[in-house]
Backbone as XML, in Angstrom:
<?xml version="1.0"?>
<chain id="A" units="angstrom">
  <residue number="1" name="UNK">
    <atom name="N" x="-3.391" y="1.705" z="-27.879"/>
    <atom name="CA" x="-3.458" y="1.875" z="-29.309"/>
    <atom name="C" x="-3.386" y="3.361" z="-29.614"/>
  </residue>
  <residue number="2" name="UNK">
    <atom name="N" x="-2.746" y="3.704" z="-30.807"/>
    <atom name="CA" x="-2.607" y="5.135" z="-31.134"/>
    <atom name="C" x="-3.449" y="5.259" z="-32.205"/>
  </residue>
  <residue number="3" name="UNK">
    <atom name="N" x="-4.377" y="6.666" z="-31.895"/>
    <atom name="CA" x="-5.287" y="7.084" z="-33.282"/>
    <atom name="C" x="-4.477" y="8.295" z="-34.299"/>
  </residue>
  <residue number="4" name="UNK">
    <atom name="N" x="-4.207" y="8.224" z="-35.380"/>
    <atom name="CA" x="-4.103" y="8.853" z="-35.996"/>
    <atom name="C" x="-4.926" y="9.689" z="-36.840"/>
  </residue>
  <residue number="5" name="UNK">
    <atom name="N" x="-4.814" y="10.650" z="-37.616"/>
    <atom name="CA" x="-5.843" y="11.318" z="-38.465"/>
    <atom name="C" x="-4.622" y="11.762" z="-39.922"/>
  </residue>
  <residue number="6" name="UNK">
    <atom name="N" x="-4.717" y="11.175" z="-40.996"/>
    <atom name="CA" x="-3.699" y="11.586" z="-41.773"/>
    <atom name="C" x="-4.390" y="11.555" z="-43.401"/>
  </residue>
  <residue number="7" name="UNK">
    <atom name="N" x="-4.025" y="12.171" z="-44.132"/>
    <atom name="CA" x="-4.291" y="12.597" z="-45.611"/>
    <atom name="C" x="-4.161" y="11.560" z="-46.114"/>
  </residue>
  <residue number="8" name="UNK">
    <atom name="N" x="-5.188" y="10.924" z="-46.977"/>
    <atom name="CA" x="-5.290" y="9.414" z="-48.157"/>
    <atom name="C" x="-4.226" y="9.608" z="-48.737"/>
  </residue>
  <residue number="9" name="UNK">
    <atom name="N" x="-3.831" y="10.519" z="-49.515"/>
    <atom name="CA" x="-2.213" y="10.487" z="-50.210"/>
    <atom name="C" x="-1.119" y="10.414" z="-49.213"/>
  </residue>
  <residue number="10" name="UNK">
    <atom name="N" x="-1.139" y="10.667" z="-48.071"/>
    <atom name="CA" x="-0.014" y="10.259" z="-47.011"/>
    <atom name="C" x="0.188" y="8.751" z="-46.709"/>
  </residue>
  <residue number="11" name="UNK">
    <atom name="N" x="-1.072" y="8.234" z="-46.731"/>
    <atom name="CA" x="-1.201" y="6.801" z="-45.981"/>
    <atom name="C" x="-0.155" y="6.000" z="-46.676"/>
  </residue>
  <residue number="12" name="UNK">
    <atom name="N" x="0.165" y="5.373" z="-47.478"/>
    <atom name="CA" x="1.108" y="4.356" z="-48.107"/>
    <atom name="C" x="2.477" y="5.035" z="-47.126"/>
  </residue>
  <residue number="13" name="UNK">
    <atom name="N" x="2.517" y="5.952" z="-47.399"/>
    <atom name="CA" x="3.888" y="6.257" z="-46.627"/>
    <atom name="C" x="3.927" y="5.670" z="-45.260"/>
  </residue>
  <residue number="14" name="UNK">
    <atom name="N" x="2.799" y="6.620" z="-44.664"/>
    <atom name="CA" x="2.776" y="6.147" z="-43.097"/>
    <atom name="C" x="3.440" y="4.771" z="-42.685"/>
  </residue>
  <residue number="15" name="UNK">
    <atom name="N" x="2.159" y="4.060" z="-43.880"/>
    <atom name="CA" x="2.177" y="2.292" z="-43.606"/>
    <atom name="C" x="3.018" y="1.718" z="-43.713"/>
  </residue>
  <residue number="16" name="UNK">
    <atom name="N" x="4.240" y="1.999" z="-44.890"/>
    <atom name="CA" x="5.418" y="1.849" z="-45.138"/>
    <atom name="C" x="6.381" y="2.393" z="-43.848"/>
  </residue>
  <residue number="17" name="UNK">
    <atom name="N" x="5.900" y="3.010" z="-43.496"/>
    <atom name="CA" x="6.851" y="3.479" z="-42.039"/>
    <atom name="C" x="6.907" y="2.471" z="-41.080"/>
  </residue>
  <residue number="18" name="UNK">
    <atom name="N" x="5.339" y="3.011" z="-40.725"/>
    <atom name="CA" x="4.924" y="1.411" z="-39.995"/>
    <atom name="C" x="5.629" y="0.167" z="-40.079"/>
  </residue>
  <residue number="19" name="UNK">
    <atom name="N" x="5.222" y="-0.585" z="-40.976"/>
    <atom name="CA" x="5.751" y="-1.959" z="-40.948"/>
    <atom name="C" x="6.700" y="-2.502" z="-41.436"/>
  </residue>
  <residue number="20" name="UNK">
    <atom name="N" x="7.765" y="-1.508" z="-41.643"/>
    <atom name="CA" x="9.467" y="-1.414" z="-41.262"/>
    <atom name="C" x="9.466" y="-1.695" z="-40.302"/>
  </residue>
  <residue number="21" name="UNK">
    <atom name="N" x="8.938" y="-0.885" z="-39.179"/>
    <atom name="CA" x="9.026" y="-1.135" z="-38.055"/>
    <atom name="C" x="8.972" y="-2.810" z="-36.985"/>
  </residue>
  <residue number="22" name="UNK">
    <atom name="N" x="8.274" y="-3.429" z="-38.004"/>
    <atom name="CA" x="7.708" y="-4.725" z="-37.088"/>
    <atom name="C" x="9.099" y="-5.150" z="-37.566"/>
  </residue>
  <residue number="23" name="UNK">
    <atom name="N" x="9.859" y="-5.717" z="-36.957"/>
    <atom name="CA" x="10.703" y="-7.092" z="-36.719"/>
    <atom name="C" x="9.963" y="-8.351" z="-36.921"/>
  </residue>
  <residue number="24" name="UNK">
    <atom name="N" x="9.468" y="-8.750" z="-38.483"/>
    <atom name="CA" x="9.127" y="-10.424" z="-38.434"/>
    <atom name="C" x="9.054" y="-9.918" z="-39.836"/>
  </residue>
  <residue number="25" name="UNK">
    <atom name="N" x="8.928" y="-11.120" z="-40.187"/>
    <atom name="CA" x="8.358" y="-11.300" z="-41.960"/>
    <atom name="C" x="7.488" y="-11.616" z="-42.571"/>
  </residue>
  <residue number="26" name="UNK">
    <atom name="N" x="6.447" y="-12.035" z="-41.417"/>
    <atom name="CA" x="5.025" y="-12.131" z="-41.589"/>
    <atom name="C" x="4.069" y="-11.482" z="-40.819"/>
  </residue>
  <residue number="27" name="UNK">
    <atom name="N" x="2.795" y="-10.679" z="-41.297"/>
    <atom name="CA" x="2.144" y="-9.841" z="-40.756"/>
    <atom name="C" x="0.826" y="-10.203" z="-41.063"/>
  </residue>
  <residue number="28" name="UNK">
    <atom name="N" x="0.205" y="-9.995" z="-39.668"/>
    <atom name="CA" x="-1.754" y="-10.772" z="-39.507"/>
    <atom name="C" x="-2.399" y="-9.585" z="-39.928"/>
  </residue>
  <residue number="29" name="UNK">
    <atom name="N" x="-2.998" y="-8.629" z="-40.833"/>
    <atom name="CA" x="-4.080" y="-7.928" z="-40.978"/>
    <atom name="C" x="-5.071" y="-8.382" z="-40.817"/>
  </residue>
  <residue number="30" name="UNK">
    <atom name="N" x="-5.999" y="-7.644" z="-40.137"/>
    <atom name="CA" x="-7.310" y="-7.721" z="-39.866"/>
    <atom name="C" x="-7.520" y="-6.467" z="-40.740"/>
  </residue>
  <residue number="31" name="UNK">
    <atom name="N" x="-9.014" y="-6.509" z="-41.097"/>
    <atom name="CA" x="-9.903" y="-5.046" z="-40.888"/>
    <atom name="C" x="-11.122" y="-5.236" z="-41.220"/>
  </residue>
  <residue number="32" name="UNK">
    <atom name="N" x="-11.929" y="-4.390" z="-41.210"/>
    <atom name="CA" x="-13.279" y="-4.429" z="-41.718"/>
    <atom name="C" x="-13.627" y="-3.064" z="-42.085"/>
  </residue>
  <residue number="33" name="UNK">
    <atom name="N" x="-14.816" y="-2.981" z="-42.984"/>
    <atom name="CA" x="-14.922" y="-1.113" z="-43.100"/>
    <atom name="C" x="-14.778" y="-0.274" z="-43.165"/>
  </residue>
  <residue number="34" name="UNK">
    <atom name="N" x="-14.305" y="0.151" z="-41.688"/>
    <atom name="CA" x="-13.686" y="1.095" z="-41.002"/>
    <atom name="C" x="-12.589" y="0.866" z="-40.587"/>
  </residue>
  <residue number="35" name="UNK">
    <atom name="N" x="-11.750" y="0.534" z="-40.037"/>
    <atom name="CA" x="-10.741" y="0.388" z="-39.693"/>
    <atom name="C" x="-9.752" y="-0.646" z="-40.364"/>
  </residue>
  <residue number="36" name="UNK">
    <atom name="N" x="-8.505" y="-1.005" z="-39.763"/>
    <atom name="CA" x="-7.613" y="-2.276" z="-39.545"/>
    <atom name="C" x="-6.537" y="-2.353" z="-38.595"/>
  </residue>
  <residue number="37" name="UNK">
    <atom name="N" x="-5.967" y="-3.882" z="-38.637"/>
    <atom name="CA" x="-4.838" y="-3.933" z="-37.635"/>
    <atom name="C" x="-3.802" y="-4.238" z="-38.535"/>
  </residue>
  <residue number="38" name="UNK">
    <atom name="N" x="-2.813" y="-3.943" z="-37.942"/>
    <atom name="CA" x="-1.478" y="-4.460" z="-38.489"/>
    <atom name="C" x="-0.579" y="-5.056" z="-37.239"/>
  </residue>
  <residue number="39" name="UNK">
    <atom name="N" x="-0.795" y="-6.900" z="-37.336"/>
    <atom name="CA" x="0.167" y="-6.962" z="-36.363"/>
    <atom name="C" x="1.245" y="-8.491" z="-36.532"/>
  </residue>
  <residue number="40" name="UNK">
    <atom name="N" x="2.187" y="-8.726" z="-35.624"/>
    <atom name="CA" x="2.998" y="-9.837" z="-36.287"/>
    <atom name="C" x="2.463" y="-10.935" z="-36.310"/>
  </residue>
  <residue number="41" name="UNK">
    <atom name="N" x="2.895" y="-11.917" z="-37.446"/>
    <atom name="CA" x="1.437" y="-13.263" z="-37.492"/>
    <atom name="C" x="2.056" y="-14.605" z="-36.209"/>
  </residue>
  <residue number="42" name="UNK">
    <atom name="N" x="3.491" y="-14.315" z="-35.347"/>
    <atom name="CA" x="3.753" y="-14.997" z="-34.918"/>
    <atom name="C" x="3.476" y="-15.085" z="-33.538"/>
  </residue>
  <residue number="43" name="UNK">
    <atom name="N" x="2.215" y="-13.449" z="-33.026"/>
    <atom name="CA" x="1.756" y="-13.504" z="-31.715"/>
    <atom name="C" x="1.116" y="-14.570" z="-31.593"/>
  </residue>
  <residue number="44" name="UNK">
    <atom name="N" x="0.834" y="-14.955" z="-30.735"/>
    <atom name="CA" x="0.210" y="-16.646" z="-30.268"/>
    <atom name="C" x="-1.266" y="-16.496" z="-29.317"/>
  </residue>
  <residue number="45" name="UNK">
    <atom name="N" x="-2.151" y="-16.629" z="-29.361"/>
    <atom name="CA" x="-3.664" y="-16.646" z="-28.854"/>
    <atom name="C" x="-3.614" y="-16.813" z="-27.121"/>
  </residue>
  <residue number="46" name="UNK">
    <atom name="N" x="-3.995" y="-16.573" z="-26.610"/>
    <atom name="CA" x="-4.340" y="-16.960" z="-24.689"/>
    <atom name="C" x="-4.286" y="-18.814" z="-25.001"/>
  </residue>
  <residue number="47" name="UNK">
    <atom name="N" x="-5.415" y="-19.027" z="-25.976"/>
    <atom name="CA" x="-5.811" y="-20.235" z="-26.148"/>
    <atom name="C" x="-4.720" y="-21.179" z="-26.957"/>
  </residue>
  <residue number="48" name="UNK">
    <atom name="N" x="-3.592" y="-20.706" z="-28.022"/>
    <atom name="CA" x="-2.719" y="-21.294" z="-28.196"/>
    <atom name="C" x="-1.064" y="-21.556" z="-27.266"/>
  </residue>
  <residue number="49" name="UNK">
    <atom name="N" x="-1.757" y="-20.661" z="-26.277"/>
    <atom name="CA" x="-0.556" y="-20.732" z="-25.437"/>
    <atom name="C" x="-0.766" y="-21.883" z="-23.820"/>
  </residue>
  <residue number="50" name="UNK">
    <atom name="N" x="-2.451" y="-22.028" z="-24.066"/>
    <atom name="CA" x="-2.611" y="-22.886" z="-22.838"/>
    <atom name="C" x="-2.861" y="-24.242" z="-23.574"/>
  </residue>
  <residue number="51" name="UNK">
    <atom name="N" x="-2.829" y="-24.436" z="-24.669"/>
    <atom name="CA" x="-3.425" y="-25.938" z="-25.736"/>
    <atom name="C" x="-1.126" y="-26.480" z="-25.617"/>
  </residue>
  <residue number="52" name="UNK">
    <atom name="N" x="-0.668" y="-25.592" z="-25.863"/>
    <atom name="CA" x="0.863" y="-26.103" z="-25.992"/>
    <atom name="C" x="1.088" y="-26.557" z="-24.466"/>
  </residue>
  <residue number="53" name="UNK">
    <atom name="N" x="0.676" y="-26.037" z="-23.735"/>
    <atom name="CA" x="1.085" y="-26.430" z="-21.438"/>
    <atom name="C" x="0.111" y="-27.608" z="-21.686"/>
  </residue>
  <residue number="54" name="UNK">
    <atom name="N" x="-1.178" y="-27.452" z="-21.902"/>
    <atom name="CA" x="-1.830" y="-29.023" z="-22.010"/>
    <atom name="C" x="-1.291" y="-30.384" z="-21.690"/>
  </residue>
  <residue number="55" name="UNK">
    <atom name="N" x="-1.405" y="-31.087" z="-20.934"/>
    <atom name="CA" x="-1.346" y="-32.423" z="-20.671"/>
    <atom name="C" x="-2.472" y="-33.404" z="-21.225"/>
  </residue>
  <residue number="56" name="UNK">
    <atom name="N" x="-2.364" y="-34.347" z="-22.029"/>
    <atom name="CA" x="-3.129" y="-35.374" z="-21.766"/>
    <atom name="C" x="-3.397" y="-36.206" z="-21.136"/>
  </residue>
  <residue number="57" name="UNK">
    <atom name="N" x="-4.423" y="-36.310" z="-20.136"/>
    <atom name="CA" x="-4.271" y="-37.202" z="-19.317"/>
    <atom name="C" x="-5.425" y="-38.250" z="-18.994"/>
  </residue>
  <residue number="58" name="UNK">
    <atom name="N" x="-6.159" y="-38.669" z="-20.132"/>
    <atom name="CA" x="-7.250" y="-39.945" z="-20.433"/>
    <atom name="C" x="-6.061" y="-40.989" z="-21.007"/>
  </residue>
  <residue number="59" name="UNK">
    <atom name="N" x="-6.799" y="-41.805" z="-21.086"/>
    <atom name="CA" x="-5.846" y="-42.972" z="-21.249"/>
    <atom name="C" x="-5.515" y="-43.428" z="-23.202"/>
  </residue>
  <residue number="60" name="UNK">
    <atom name="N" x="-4.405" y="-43.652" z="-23.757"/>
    <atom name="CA" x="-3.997" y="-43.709" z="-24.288"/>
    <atom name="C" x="-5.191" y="-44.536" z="-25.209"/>
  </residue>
  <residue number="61" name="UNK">
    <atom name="N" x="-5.276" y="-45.555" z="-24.562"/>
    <atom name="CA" x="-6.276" y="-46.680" z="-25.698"/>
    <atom name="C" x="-7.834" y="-46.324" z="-26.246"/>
  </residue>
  <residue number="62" name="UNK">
    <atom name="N" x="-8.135" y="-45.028" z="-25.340"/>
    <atom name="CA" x="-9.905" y="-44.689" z="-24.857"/>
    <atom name="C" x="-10.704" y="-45.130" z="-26.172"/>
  </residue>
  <residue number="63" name="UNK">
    <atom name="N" x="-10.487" y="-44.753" z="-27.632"/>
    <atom name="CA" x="-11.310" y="-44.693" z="-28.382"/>
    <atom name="C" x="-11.717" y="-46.350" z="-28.714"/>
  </residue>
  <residue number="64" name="UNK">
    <atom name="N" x="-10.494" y="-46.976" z="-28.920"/>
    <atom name="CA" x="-10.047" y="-48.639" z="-29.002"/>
    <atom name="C" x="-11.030" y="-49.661" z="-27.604"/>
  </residue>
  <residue number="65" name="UNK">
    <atom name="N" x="-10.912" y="-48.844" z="-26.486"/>
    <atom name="CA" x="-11.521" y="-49.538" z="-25.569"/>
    <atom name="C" x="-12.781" y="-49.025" z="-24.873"/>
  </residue>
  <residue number="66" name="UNK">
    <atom name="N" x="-13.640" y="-47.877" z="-25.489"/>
    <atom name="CA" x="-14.160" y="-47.391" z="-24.762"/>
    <atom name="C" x="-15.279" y="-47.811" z="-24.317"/>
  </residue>
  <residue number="67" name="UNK">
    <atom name="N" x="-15.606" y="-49.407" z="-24.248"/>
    <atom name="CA" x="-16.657" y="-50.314" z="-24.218"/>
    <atom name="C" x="-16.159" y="-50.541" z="-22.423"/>
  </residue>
  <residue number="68" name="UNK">
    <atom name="N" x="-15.134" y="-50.540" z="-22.286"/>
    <atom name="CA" x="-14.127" y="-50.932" z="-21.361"/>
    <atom name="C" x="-14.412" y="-50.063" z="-19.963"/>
  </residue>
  <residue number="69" name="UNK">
    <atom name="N" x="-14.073" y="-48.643" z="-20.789"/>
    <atom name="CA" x="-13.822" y="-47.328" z="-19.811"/>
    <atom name="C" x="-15.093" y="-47.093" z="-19.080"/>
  </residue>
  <residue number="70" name="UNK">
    <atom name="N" x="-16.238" y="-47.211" z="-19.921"/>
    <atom name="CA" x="-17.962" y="-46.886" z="-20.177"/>
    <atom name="C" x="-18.399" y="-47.734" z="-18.932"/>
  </residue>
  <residue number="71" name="UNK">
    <atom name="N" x="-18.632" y="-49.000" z="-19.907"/>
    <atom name="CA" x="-19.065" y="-50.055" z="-19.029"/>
    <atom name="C" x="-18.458" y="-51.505" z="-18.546"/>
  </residue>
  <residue number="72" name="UNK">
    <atom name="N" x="-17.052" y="-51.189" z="-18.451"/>
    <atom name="CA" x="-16.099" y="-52.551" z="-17.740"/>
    <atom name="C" x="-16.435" y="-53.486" z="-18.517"/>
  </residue>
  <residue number="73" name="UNK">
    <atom name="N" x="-16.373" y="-53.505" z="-19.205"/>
    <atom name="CA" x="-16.209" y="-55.366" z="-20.229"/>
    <atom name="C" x="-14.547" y="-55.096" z="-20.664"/>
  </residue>
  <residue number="74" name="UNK">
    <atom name="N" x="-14.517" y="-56.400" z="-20.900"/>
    <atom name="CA" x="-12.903" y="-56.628" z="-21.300"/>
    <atom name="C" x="-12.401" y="-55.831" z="-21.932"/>
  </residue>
  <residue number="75" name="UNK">
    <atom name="N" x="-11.198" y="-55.652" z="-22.258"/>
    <atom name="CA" x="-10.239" y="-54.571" z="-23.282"/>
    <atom name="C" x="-10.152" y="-55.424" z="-24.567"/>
  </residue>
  <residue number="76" name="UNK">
    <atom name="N" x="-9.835" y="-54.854" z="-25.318"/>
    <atom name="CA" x="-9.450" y="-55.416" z="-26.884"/>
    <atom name="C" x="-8.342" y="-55.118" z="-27.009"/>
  </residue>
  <residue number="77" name="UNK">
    <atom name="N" x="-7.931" y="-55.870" z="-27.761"/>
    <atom name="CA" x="-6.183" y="-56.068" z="-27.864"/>
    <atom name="C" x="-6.351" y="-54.882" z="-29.059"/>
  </residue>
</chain>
C-alpha cells in the first residue's frame, strides 16, 4: 500500500486520478475516521472463491428424510 501526504484542496484531484485508473465500473469503498480504501467491487473474498469450488455432498433428500438419515426409519416419498 502507498501512503501519501497531500493538501485537502488537492485531494479531489488526486482521487480523480486515482480511479481513472481502476479498469471496472464499480468501486467497494471502505473507510472509517481516519482513513479509506478504494478498490474494484468485483475482487472476490478467500471465502467467495472456496464457497464457488464447493461440492455438495449430503444427500439430496436430507431435510425431507432426515428421520431416515438420524435414526433409520423409512424414507418418505
Amino acid at each position: 500500500m502507498k501512503n501519501l501526504v497531500v493538501n485537502k484542496d488537492r485531494i479531489q484531484d488526486l482521487l480523480t486520478e486515482y480511479i481513472a485508473c481502476i479498469n471496472t465500473d464499480k468501486l467497494r469503498v471502505e473507510f472509517n475516521e481516519d482513513s479509506f480504501i478504494v478498490q474494484p467491487a468485483e475482487q472476490s473474498s478467500v471465502l467467495d472463491i472456496l464457497s464457488s469450488q464447493a461440492e455438495d455432498l449430503g444427500p439430496e433428500d436430507m431435510s425431507a428424510n432426515v428421520d431416515h438419515y438420524l435414526y433409520n426409519l423409512p424414507k418418505r416419498k
